[in-house]
py3Dmol code that shows the C-alpha trace and the ligand (Angstrom):
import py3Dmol

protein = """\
ATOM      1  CA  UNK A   1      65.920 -88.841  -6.533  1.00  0.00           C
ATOM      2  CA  UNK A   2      62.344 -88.075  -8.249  1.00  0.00           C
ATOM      3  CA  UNK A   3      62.491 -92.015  -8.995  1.00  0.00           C
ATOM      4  CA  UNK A   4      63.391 -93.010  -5.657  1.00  0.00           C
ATOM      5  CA  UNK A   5      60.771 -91.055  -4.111  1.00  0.00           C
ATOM      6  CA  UNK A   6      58.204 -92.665  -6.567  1.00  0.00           C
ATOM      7  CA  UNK A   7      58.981 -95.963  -5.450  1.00  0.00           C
ATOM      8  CA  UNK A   8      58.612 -94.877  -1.535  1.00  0.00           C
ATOM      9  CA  UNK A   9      55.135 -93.785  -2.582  1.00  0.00           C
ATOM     10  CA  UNK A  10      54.095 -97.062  -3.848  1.00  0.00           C
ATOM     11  CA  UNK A  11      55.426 -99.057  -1.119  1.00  0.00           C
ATOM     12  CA  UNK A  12      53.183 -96.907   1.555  1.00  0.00           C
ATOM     13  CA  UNK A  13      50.263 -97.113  -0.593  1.00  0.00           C
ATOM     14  CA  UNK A  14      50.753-101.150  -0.968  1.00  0.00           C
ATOM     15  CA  UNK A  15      51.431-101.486   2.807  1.00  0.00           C
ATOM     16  CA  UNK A  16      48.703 -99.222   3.659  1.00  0.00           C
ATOM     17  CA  UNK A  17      46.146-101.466   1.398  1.00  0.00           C
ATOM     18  CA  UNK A  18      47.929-104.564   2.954  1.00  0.00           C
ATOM     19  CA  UNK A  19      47.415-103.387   6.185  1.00  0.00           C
ATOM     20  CA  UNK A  20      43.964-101.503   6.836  1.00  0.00           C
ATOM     21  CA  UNK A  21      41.474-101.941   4.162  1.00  0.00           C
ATOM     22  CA  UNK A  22      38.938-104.523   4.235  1.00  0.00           C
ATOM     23  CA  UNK A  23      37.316-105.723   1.059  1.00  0.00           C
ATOM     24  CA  UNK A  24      34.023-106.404   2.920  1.00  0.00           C
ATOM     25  CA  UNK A  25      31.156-104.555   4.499  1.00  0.00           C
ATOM     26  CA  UNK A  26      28.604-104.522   6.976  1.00  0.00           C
ATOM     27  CA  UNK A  27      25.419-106.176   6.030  1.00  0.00           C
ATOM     28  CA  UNK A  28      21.907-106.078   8.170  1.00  0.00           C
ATOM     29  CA  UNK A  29      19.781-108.937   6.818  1.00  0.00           C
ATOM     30  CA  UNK A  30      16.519-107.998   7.120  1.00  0.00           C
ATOM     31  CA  UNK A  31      15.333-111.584   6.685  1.00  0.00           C
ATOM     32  CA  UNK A  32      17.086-113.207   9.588  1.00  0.00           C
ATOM     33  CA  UNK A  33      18.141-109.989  11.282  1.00  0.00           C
ATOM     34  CA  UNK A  34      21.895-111.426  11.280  1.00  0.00           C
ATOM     35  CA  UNK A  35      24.732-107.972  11.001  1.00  0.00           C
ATOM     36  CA  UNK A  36      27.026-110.514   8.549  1.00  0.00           C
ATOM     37  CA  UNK A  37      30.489-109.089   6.942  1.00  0.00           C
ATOM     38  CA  UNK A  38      29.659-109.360   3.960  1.00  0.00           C
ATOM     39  CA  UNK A  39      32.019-109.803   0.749  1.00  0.00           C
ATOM     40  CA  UNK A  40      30.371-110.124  -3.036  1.00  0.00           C
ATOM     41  CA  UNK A  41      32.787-111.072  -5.315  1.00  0.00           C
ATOM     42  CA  UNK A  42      32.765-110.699  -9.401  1.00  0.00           C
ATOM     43  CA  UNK A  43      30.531-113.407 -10.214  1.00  0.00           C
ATOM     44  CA  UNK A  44      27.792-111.779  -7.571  1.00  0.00           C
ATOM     45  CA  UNK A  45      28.620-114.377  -5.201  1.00  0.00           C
ATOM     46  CA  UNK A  46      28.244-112.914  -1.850  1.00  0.00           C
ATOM     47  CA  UNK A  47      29.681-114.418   1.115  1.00  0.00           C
ATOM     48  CA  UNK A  48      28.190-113.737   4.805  1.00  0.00           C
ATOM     49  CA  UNK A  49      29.836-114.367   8.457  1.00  0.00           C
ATOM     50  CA  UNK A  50      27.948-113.384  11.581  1.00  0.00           C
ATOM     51  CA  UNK A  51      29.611-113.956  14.666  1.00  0.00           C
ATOM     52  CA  UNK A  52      28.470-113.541  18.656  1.00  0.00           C
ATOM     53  CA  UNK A  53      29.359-110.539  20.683  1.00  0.00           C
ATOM     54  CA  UNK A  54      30.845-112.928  23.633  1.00  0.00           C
ATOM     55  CA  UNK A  55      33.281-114.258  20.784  1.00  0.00           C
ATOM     56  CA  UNK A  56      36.889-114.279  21.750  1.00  0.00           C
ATOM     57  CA  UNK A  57      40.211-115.102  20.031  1.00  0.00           C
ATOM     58  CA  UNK A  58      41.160-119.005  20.068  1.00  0.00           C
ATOM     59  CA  UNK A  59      37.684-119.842  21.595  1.00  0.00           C
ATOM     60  CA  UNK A  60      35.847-122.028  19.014  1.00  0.00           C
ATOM     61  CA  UNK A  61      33.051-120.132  19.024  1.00  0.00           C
ATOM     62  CA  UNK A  62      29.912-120.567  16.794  1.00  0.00           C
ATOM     63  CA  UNK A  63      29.765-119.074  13.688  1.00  0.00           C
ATOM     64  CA  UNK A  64      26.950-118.015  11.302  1.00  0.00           C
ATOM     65  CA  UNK A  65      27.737-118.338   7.173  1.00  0.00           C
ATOM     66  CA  UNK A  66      25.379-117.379   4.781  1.00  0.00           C
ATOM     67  CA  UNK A  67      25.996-117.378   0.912  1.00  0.00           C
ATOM     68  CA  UNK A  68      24.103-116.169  -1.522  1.00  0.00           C
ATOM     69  CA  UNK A  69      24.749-117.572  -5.228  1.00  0.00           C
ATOM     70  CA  UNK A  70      23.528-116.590  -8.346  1.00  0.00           C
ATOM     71  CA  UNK A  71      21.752-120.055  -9.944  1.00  0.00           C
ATOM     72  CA  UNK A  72      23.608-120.130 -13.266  1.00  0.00           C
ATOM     73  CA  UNK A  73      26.526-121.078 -10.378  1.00  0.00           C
ATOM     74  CA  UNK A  74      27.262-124.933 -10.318  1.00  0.00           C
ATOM     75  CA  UNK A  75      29.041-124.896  -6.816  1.00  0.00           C
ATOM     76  CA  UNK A  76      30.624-121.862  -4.178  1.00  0.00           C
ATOM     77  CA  UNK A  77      33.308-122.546  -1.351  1.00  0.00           C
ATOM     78  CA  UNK A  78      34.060-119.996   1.189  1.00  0.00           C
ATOM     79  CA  UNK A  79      37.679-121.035   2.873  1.00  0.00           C
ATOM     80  CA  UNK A  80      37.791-120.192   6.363  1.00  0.00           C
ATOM     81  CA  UNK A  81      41.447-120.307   6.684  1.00  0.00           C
ATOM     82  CA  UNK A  82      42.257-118.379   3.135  1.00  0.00           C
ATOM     83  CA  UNK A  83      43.623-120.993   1.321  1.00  0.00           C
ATOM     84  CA  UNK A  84      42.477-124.624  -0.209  1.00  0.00           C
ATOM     85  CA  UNK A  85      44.346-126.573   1.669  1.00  0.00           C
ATOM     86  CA  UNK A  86      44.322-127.523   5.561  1.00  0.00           C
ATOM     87  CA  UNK A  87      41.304-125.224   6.689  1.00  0.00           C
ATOM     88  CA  UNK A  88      37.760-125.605   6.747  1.00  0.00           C
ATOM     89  CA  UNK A  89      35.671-125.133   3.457  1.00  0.00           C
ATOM     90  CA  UNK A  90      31.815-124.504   3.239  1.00  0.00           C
ATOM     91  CA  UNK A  91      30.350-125.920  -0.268  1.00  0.00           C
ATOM     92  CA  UNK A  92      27.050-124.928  -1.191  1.00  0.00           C
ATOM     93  CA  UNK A  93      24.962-126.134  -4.066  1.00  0.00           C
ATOM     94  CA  UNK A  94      21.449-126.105  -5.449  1.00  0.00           C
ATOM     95  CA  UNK A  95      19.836-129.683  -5.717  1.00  0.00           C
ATOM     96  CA  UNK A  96      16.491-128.678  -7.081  1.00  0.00           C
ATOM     97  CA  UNK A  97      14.635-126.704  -4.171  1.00  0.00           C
ATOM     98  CA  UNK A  98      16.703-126.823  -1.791  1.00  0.00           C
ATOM     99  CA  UNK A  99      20.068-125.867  -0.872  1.00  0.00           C
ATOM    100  CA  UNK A 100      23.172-128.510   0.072  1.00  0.00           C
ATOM    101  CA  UNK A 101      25.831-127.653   2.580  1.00  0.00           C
ATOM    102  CA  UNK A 102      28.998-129.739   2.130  1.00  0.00           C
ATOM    103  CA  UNK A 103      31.704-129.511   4.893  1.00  0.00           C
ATOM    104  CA  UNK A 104      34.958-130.514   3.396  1.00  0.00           C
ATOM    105  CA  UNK A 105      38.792-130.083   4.038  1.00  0.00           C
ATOM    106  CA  UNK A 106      41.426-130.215   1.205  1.00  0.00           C
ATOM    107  CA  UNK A 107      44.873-132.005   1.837  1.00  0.00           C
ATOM    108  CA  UNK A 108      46.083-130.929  -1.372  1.00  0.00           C
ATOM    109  CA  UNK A 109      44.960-129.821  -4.852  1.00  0.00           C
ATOM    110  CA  UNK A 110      41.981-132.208  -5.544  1.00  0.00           C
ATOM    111  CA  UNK A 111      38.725-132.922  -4.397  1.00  0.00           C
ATOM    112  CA  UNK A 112      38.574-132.416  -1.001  1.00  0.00           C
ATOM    113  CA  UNK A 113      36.607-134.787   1.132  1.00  0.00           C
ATOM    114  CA  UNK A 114      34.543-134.663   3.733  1.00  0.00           C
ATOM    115  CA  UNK A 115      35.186-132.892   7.188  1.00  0.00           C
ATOM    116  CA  UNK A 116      33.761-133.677  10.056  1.00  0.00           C
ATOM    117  CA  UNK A 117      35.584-131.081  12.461  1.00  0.00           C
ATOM    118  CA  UNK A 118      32.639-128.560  11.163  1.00  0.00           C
ATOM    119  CA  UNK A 119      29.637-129.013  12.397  1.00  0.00           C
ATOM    120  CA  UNK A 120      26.396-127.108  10.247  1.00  0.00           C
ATOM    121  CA  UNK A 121      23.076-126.662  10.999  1.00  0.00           C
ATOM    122  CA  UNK A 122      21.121-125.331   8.363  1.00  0.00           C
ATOM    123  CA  UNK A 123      18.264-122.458   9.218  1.00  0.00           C
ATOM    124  CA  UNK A 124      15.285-122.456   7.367  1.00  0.00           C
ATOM    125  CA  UNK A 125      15.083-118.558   7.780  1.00  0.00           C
ATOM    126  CA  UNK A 126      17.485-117.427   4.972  1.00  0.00           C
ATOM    127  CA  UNK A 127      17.920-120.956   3.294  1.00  0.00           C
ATOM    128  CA  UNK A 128      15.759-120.884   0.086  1.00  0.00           C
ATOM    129  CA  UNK A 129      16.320-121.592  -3.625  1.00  0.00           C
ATOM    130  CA  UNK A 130      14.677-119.277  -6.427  1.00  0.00           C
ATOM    131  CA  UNK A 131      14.459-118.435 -10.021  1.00  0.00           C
ATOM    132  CA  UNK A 132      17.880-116.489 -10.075  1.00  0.00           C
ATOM    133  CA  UNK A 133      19.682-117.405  -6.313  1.00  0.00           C
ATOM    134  CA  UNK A 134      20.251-120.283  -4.215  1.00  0.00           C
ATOM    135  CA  UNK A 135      20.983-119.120  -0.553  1.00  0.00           C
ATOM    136  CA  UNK A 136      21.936-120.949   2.844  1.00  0.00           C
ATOM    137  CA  UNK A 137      22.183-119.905   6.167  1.00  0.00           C
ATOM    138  CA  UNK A 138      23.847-122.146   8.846  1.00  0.00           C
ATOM    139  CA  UNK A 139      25.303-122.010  11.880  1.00  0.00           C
ATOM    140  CA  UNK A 140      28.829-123.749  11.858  1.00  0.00           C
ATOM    141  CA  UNK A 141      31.342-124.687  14.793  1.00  0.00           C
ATOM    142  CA  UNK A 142      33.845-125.650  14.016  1.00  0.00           C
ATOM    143  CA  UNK A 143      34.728-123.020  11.190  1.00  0.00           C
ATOM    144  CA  UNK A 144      36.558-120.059  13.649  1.00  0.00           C
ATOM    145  CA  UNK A 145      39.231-123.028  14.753  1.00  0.00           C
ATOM    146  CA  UNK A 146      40.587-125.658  13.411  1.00  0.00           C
ATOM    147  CA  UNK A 147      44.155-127.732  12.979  1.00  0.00           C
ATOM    148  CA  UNK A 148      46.125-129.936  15.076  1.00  0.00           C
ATOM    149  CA  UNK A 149      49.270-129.868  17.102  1.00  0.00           C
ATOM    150  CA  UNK A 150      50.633-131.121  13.754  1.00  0.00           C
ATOM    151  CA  UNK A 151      49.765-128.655  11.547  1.00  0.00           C
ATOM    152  CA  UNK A 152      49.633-126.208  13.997  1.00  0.00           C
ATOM    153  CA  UNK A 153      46.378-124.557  15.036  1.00  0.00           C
ATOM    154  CA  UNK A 154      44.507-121.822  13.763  1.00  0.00           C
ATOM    155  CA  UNK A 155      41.907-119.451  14.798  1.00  0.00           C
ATOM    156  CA  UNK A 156      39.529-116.175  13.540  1.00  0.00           C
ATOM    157  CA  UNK A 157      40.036-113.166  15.640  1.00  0.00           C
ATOM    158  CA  UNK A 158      36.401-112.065  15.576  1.00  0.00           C
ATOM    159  CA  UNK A 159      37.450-108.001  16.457  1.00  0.00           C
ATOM    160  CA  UNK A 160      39.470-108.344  13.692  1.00  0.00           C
ATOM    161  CA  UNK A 161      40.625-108.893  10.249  1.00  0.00           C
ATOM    162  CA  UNK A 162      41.556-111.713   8.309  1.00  0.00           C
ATOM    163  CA  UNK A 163      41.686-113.424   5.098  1.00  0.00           C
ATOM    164  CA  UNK A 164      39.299-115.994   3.340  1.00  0.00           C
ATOM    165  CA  UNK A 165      39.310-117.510  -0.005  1.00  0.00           C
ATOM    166  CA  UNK A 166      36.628-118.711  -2.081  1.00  0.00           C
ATOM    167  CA  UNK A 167      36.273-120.783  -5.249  1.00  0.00           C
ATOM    168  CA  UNK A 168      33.123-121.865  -7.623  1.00  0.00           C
ATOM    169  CA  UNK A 169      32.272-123.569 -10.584  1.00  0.00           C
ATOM    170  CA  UNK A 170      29.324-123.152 -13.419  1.00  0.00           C
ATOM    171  CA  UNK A 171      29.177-127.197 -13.873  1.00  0.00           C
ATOM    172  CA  UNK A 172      26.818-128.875 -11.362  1.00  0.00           C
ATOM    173  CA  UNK A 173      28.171-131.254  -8.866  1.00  0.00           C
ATOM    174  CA  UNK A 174      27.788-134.782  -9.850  1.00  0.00           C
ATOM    175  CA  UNK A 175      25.082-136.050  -7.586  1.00  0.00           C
ATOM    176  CA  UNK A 176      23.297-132.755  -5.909  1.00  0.00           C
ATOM    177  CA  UNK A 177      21.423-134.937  -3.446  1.00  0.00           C
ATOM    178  CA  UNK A 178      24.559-136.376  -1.674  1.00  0.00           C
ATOM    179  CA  UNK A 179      26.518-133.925   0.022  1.00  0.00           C
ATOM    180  CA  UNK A 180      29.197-136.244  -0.195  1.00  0.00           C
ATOM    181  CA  UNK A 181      29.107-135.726  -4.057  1.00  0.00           C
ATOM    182  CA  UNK A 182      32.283-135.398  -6.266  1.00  0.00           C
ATOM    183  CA  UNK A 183      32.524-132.117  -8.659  1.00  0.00           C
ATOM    184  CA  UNK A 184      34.915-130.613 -11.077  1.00  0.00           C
ATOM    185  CA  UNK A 185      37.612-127.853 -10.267  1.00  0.00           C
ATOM    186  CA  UNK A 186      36.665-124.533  -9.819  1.00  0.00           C
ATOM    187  CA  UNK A 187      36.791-121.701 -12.801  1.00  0.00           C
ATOM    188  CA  UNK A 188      37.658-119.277 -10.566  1.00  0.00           C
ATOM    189  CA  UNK A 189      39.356-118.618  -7.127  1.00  0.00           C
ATOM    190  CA  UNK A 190      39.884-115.659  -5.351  1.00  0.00           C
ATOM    191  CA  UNK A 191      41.086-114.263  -1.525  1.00  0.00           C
ATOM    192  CA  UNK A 192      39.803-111.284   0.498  1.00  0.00           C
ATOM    193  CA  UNK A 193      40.521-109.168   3.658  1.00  0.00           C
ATOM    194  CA  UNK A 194      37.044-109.970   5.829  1.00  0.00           C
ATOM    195  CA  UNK A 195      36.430-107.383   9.064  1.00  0.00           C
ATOM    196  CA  UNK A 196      34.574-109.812  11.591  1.00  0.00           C
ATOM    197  CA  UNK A 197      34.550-106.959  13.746  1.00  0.00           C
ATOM    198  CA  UNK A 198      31.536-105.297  11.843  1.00  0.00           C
ATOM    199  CA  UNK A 199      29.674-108.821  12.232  1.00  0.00           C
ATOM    200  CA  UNK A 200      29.181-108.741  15.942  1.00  0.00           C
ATOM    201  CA  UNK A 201      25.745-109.782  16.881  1.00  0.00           C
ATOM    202  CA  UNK A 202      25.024-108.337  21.123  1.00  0.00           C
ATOM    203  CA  UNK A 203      21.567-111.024  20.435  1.00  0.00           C
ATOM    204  CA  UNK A 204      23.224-114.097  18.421  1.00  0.00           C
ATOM    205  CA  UNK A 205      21.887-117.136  20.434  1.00  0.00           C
ATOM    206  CA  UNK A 206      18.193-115.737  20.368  1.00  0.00           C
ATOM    207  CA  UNK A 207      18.392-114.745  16.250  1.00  0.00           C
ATOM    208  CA  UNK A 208      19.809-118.132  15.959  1.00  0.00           C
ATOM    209  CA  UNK A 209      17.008-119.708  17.244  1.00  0.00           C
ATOM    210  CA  UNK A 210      14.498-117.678  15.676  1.00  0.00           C
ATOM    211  CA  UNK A 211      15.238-118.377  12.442  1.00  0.00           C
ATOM    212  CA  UNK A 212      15.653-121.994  12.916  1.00  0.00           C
TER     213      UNK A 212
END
"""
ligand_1 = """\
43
HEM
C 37.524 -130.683 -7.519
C 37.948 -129.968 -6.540
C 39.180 -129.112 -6.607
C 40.323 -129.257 -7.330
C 40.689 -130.377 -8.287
C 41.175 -128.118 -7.023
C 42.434 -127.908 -7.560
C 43.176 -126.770 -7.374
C 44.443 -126.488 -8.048
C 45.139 -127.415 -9.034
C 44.834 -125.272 -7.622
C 46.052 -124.500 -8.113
C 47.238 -124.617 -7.238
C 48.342 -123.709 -7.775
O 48.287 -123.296 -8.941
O 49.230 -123.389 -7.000
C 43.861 -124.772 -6.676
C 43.939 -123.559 -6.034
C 43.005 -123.100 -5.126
N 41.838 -123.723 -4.750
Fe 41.191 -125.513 -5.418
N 40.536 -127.306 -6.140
C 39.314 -127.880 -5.848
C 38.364 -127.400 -4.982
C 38.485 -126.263 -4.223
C 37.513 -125.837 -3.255
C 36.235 -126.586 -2.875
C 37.962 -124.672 -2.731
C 37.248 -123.924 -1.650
C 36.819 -122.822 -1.435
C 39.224 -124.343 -3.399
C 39.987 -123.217 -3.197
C 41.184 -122.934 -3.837
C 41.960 -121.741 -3.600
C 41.593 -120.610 -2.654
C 43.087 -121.847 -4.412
C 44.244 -120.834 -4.541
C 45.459 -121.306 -3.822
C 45.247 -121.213 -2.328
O 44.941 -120.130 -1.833
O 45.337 -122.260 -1.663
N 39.504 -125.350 -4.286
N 42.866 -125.698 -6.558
"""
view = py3Dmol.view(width=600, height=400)
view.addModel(protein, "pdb")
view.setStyle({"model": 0}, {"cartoon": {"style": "trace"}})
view.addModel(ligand_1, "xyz")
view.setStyle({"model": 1}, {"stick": {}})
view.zoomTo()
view.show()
């Protein structure tokens, strides 16, 4: 009986952790005056998503991303969709002073090419390169919904939670001025529970173009 009621105890505290806590927090950035969600992971990797207050379920609504990497950091991906494969990947890397954004989708464990159902536009408020980060802003559409009636379509609930994946590497990609460039596998990987709902922005259109 004392084992039985053990177990019980570790199922509610799994389902509770499954179910309600998110691994990310609000962030104000005082720079661009974005509220992001913000999740850092091990490496000090952190990884920003600001979204509009009108943004609603299944609309593909514009996105903000900002990630901020440490410089000893080669390349970072944030997955959109939680996973490598079939969802839209940011890649970010350092090509002297200033900062690459790579839009790429994976259709199965190797490099994944290019995507063009993401569209970026970098800000120059909060995209900057020095002595210990590289850091880009960017708008994105294309990011909160992607897929096809073949794979089925998916969207980010921005009042709620969800999960996202990233993945880096130390080694630098192979030609940092191409954001087409090839680049080795990642040393780590790791998922996430990200609120959106503590990244609503009431004034996202006008901080958007303030900071462009
Ligand atoms: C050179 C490029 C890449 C190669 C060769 C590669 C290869 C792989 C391989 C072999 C796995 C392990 C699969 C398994 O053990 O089941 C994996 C897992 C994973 N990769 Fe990549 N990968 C690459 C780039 C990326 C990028 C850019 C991201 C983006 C953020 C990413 C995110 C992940 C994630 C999240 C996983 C864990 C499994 C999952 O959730 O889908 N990978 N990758």
């Amino acid at each position: 009986m004392r084992g039985f009621l053990a177990t019980l105890g570790t199922v509610a505290a799994l389902a509770g952790s499954v179910l309600g806590q998110s691994d990310s927090t609000k962030y104000v950035d005082a720079e661009t005056g974005f509220t992001f969600s913000q999740y850092v992971n091990d490496k000090g990797i952190a990884f920003r998503v600001a979204v509009p207050a009108t943004a609603k379920a299944n609309d593909n609504y514009e996105a903000v991303v900002q990630i901020a990497v440490p410089i000893s950091v080669g390349w970072a991906g944030l997955a959109w969709g939680g996973s490598m494969t079939y969802n839209p990947l940011t890649i970010v890397w350092a090509n002297g002073k200033d900062v690459v954004v790579s839009s790429r989708m994976a259709y199965g464990y190797f490099v994944p090419p290019a995507y063009d159902g993401a569209v970026y536009k970098v800000l120059k408020t909060g995209t900057h390169v020095n002595a210990t980060h590289y850091q880009v802003t960017a708008t994105c559409v294309g990011c909160t919904l992607w897929g096809d009636t073949d794979t089925g379509i998916t969207a980010i609930d921005p009042t709620a939670q969800g999960t996202l994946a990233f993945a880096y590497a130390a080694a630098p990609v192979t030609a940092p001025a191409n954001n087409a460039s090839t680049f080795s596998i990642h040393d780590l990987i790791g998922h996430w529970i990200h609120d959106f709902s503590v990244a609503s922005n009431a004034d996202f259109n006008a901080t958007v173009a303030k900071n462009q």
